[in-house]
C-alpha positions in Angstrom: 105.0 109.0 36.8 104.9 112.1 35.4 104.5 115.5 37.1 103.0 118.9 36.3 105.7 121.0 35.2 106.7 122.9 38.3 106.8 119.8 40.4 108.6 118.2 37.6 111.0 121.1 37.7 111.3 121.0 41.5 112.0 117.3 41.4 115.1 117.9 38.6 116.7 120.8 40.8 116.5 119.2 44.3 116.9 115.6 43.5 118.9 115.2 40.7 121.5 118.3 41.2 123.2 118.7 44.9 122.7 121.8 46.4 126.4 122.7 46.6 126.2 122.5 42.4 123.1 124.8 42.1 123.5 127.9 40.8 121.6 131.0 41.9 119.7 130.8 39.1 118.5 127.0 39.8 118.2 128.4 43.3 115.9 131.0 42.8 114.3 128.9 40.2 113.1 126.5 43.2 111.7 129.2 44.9 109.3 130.3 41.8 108.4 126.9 41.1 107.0 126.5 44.6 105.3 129.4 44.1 103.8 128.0 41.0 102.3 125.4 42.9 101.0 127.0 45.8 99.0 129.4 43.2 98.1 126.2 41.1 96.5 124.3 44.8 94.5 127.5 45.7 93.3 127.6 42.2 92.2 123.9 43.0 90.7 124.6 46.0 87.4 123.5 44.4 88.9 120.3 42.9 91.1 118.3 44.0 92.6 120.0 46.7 89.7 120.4 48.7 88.1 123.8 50.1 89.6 123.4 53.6 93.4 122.3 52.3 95.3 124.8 53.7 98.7 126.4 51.7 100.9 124.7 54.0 98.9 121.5 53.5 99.2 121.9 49.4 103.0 122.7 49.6 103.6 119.8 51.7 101.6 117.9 49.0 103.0 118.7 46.2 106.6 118.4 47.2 106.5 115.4 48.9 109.5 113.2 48.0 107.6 109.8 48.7 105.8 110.5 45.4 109.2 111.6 43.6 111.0 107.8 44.7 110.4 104.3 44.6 112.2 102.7 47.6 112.7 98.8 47.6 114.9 96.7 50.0 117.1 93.8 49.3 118.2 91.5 52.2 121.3 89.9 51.9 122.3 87.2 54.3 126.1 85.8 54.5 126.1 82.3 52.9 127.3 79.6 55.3 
C-alpha cells in the first residue's frame, strides 16, 4: 500500500522505531506530520473527506493503524 507522505512518515516513526529510540527530532517530527494531515483532510473537505468529517474524525482516519498492518492468524494444534 502506499501512503501520502506524511502518513507514510507517521507510519516509519511510530511503527517501525520504539518510542524510547526516538529522538526529539523524530518526536517533534510526528507532531508536524499530523499536522500535515489534518491541513491536507480540511483541504478535502470537498472530496473525499466529506463536508461534515470533522478534524477529529480525519485524524483518526488518517492514522489508523488497521490500514498500516496486515494481521493473519495461524492455529496450531499439538499433534497426537
Amino acid at each position: 500500500m502506499i501512503f501520502p507522505p506524511s502518513i507514510a512518515t507517521i507510519h516509519h516513526l511510530t511503527c517501525k522505531i520504539g518510542d524510547a529510540e526516538r529522538t526529539p527530532e523524530q518526536r517533534r517530527r510526528i507532531g508536524e506530520e499530523l499536522l500535515a494531515v489534518m491541513r491536507l483532510g480540511e483541504e478535502m473537505r470537498a472530496g473525499d473527506a466529506g463536508p461534515d468529517s470533522g478534524r477529529a474524525d480525519r485524524l483518526a482516519e488518517a492514522i489508523d493503524i488497521r490500514t498500516w498492518v496486515t494481521v493473519k492468524y495461524m492455529i496450531t494444534r499439538p499433534s497426537e
